[in-house]
C-alpha positions in Angstrom: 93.3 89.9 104.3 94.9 90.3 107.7 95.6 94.0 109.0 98.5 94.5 110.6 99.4 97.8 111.8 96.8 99.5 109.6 98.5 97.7 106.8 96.6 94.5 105.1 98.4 91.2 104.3 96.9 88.5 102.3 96.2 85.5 104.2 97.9 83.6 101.2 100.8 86.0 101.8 101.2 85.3 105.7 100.4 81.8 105.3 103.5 81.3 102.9 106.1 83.6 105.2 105.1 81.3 108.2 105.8 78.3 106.4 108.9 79.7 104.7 109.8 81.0 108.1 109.4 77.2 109.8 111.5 75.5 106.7 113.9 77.8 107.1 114.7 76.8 111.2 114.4 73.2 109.8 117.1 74.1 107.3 119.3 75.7 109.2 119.1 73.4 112.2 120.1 70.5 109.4 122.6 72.6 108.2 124.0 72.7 111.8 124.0 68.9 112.7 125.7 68.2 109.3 128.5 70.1 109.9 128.7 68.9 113.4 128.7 65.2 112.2 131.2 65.7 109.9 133.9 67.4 112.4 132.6 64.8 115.0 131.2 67.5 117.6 128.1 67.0 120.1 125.8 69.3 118.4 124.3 69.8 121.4 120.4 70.8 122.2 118.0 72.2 120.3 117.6 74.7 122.8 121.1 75.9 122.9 121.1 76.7 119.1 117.9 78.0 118.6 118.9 81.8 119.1 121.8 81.3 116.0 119.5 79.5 113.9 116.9 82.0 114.7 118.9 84.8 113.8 119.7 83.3 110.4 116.5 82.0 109.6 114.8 85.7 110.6 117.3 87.7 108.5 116.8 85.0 105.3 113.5 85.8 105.8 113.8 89.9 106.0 116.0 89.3 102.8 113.3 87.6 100.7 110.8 90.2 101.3 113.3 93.2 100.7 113.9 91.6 97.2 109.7 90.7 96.4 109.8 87.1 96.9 106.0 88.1 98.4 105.3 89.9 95.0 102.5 88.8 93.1 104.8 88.2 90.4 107.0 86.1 92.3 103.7 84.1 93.9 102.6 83.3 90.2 106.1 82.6 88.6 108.1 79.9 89.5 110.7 81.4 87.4 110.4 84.9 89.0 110.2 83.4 92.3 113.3 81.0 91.7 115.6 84.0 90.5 114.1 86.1 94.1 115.1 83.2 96.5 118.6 82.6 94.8 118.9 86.5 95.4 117.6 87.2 99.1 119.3 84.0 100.2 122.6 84.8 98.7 122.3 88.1 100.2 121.4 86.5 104.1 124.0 84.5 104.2 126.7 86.8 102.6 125.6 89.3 105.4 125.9 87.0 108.1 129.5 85.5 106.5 130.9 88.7 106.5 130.2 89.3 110.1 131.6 85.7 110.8 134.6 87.3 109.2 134.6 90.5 111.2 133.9 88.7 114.3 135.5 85.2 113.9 134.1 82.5 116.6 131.2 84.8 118.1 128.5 84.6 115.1 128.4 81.6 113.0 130.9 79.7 111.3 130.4 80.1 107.3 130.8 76.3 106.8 127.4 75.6 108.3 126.0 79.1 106.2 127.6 77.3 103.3 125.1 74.3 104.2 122.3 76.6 105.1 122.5 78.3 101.8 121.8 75.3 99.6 119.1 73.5 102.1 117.3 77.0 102.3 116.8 77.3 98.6 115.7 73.5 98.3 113.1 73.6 100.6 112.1 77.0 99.6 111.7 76.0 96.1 109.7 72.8 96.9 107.6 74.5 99.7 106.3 76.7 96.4 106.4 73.7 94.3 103.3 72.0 96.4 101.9 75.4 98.2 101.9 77.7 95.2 99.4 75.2 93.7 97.8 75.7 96.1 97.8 79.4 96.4 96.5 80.2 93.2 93.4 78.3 94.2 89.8 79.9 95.0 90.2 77.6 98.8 92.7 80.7 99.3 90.5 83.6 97.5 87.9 85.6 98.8 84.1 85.1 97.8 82.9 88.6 97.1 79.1 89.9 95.8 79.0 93.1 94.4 75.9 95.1 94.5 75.6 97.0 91.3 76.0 96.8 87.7 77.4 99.8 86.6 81.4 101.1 86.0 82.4 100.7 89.3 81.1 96.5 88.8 83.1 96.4 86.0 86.2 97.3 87.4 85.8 95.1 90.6 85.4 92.0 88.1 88.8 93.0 86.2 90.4 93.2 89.6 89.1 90.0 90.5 90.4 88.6 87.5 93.9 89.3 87.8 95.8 86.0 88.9 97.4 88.0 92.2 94.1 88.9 93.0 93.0 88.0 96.7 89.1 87.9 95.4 87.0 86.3 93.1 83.9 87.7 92.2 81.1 85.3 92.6 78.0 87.6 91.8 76.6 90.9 90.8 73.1 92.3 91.9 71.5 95.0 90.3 70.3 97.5 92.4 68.6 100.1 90.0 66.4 100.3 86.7 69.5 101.8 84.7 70.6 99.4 82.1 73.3 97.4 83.8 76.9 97.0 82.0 77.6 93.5 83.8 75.5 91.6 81.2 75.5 88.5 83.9 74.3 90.6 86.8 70.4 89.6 88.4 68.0 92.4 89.3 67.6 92.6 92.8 64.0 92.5 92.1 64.3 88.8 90.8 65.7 88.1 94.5 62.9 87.5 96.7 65.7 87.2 100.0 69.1 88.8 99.3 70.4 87.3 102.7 69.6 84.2 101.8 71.0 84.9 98.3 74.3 85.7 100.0 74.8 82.4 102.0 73.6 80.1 98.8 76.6 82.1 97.1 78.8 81.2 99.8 80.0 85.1 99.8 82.5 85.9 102.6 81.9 89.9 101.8 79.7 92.1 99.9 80.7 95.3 98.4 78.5 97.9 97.6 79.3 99.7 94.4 76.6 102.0 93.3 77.2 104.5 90.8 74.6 107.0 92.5 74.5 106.3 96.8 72.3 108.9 96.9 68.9 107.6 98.6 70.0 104.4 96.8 71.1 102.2 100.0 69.7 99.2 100.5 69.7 99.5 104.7 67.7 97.0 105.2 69.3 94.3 102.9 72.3 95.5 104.4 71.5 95.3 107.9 70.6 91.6 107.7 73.4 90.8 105.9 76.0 91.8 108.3 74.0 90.5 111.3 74.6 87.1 109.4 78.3 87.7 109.9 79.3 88.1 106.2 81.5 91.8 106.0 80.2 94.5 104.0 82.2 97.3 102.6 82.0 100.4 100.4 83.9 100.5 97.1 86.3 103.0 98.0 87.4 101.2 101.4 87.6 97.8 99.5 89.4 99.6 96.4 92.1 100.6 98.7 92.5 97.4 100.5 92.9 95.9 97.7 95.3 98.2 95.6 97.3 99.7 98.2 96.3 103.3 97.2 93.3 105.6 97.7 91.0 105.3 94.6 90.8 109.1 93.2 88.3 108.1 90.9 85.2 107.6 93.9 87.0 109.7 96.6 85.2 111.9 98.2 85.9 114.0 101.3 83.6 112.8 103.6 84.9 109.2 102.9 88.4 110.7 104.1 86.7 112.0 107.0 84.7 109.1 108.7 87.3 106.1 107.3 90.0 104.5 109.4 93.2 106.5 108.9 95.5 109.7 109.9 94.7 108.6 113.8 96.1 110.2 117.0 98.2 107.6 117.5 100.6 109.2 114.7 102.2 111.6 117.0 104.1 108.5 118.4 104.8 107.2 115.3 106.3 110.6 114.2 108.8 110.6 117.3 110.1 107.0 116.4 110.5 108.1 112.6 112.3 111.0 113.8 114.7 109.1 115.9 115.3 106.0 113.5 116.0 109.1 110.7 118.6 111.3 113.1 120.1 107.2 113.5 120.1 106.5 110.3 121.4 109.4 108.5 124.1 109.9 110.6 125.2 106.5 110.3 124.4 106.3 106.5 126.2 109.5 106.3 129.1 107.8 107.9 129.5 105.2 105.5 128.7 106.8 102.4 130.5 109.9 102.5 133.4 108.2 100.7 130.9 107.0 97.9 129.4 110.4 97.4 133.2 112.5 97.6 134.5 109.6 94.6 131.2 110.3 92.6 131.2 113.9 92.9 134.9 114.0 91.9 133.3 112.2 88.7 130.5 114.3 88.1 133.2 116.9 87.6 135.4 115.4 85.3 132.9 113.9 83.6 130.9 117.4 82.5 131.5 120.9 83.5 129.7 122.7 86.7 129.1 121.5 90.3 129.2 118.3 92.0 125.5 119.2 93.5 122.5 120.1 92.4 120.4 121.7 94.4 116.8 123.1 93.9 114.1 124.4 95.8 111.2 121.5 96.9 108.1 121.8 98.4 108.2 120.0 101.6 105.9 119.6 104.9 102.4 121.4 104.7 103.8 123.2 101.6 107.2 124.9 102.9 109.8 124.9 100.7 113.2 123.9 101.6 116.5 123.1 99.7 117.2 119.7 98.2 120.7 118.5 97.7 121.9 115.3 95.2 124.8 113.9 93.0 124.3 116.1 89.9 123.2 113.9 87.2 122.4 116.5 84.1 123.8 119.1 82.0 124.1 122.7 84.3 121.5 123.7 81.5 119.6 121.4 81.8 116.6 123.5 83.3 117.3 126.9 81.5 113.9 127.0 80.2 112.2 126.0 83.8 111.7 122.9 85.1 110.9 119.5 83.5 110.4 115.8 84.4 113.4 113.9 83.7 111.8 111.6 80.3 113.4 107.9 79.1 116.6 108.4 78.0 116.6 111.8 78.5 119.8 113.8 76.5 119.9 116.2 79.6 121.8 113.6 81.9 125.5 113.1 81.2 127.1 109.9 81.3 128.1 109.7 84.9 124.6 110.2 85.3 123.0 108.0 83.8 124.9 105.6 85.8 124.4 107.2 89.7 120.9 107.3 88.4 120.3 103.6 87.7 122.4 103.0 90.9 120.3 105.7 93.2 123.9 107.0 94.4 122.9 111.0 93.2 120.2 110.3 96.1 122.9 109.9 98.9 123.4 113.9 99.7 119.8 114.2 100.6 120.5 111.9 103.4 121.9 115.2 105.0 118.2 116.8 104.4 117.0 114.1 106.4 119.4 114.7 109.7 117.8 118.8 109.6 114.7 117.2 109.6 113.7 118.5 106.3 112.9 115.5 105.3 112.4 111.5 106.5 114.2 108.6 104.9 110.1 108.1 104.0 107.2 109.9 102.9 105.9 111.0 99.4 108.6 112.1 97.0 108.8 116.3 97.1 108.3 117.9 93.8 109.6 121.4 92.5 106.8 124.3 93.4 106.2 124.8 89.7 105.1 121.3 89.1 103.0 121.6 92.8 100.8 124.6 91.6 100.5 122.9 88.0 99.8 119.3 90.0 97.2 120.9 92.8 95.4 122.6 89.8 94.7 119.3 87.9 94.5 116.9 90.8 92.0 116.8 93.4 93.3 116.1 97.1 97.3 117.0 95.8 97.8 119.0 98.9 96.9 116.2 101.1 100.1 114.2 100.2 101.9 117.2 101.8 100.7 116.5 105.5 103.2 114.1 106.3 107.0 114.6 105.2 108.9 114.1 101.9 111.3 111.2 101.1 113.5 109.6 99.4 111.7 106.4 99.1 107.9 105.9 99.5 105.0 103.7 98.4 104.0 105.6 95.1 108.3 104.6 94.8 108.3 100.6 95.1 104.4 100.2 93.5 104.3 102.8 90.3 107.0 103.0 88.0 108.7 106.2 87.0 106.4 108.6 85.5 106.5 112.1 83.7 102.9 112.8 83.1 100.0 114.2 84.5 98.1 110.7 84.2 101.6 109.6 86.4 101.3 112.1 89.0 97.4 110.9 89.5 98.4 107.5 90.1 101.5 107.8 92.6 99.4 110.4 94.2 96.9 107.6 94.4 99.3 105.8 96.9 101.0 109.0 98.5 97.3 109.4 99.5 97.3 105.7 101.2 100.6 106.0 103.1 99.8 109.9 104.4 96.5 108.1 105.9 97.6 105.0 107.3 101.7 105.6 107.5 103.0 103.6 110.8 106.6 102.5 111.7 105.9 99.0 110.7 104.9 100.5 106.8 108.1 102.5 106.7 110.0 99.3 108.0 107.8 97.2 104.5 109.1 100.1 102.5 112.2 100.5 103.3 113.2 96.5 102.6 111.4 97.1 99.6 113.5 99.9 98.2 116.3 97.3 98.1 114.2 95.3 94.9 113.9 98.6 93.3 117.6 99.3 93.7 118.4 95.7 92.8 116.1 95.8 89.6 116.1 99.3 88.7 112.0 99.8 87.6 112.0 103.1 85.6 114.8 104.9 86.9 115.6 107.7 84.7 
């Protein structure tokens, strides 16, 4: 994987966009002398239309990884990937035919958008057609050895397994006398030169996942093997490379301590978070302040009570604050305290149900996000009852309250809804990786990516 801005890209992943991006400037630029040989106009140089090509071919692009076409299902399913492109590519060149509208003769003329629309999704389709062959290979999947047998084995070889998977396990070395549960894996004893073991694997990177570290590493083995240039990495480091989200099963706090993550450097990126939010919400609230007067109107006829509903949240390093949305539920709904919302809950009217599937009883908290109670991103904030319940069962639940609340987030476009203690473990498994490695450029991922989750509702409730 490539790390980029403390967040890591599969080189499968990167290698598609930059080819996607490339077809994408070759089918626009067709796009552009067809139309021009058809009216009879010098299409002039390359040069001269790069910058309107560009733009199109960058905001196609911006499109297909709002809506997941860089999802592992859509890298594995030409069907799922098919349906994605017709979507983000639609959506591109709507967007851009609108503003030709809006501002006729200074953006692009929606004849050659018409053109650009159909050649995009051709060569898109064919460029996975002979690529995503390709991508699914082992060329384009890490060689990893694992040292150790035990639980922590066995769960690297099912992640390896899975067809997104950016890994494939070639090995597994026992390090101790325990009885190992990965039948297949060789006693390190039985290796006379585990360097030498390592290149005749052809391993790119060995993970170390012992059950018991304690006087249990293997320095020297490990020494040599990193001065031969192949990485080495801890479980937990490699877990949450992998995943996307802090393992809570092997975390432990000096891990937290000495690993990359929650740098200085997040004062600046707090600054430009605050800015683009103060932006944001004002214009957001600009433009949606019709929506949300028409909905609340509806909420009203709809059932009896307020428009709002509004309920205390526990925000940034545990102060509580006032959250504000569309109300969706019965005005009784939380007489006897407060619950998670469960699938097809009877508390939520009809209206509801509807704002609900269409995020629209979200839009008041954009107001929540101009005070600066909260961002447009962070972990979503939970109700203090749940929050003393949560940091009870949890280990390191506090820790997700050292950046700001949301109203998207990571745990948002990676975990489905939940309503469970077992739930609230595994967002809180990724509101643990974003409050450690959170950068503008992982809001920016996040944000385009709450647009699939709106677009293909994934456990709303």
């Amino acid at each position: 994987m490539i790390r980029l801005f403390k967040h890591y890209v599969p080189h499968a992943v990167l290698l598609l966009g930059v080819i996607d991006l490339a077809l994408l400037l070759l089918a626009n630029n067709t796009a552009w002398l067809l139309r021009a040989s058809q009216i009879g106009m010098d299409a002039g140089h390359f040069l001269e239309r790069l910058p309107s090509i560009g733009m199109i071919s960058v905001t196609t692009l911006v499109a297909m990884i709002a809506v997941g076409v860089y999802g592992a299902e859509a890298l594995r399913s030409m069907r799922f990937a098919g349906a994605r492109l017709l979507v983000a590519v639609s959506l591109a060149i709507l967007g851009l035919a609108f503003l030709d509208f809006v501002m006729p003769g200074q953006t692009y003329w929606r004849s050659i958008l018409l053109y650009a629309m159909a050649l995009s999704i051709t060569f898109l389709m064919v460029n996975r057609l002979v690529v995503g062959g390709l991508l699914g290979a082992s060329a384009f999947r890490r060689r990893v050895l694992v040292l150790g047998a035990g639980n922590r084995a066995k769960r690297l070889r099912k992640l390896g397994e899975r067809p997104e998977s950016g890994f494939a396990v070639v090995g597994f070395v026992a390090m101790g006398a325990s009885e190992p549960v990965i039948e297949d894996a060789i006693q390190r004893s039985a290796i006379e030169d585990l360097s030498r073991h390592v290149a005749n694997l052809g391993a790119s990177e060995v993970v170390l996942a012992l059950e018991e570290r304690r006087n249990a590493l293997p320095l020297k083995d490990l020494l040599r093997i990193k001065t031969l240039g192949v990485h080495v990495n801890d479980f937990s480091s490699f877990m949450e490379r992998e995943t996307g989200r802090v393992d809570l099963d092997t975390l432990n706090p000096s891990w937290l301590i000495f690993s990359d993550g929650f740098s200085s450097a997040r004062a600046l990126s707090s600054a430009v978070k605050r800015v683009f939010d103060i932006v944001a919400s004002l214009l957001l609230l600009i433009v949606s302040l019709p929506v949300i007067l028409l909905f609340a109107g509806l909420v009203k006829l709809d059932s009896k009570g307020p428009a709002f509903f509004r309920q205390k949240r526990v925000g940034l390093y545990g102060q509580t604050f006032t959250m504000v949305k569309l109300r969706s539920m019965r005005t009784d709904a939380e007489k006897d305290g407060a619950k998670w919302a469960q699938k097809e809950d009877p508390r939520i009217t009809r209206v509801g149900g509807i704002i609900r599937k269409l995020r629209i009883d979200e839009l008041p908290q954009v107001w929540t996000v101009l005070k600066g109670e909260m961002s447009f991103v962070g972990p979503r904030p939970e109700v203090p009852q749940f929050v003393d319940d949560l940091e009870e069962k949890l280990p390191y639940f506090a820790e997700r309250h050292m950046v700001k609340p949301g109203i998207t987030g990571w745990a948002q476009i990676n975990y489905p809804y939940g309503a469970s203690i077992e739930d609230a473990r595994h967002k809180l498994e990724y509101d643990l990786y974003y409050a450690k490695n959170y950068t503008p450029f992982l809001d920016l991922l996040i944000l385009l990516q709450t647009l699939r989750v709106i677009l293909w509702p994934e456990g709303a409730r």
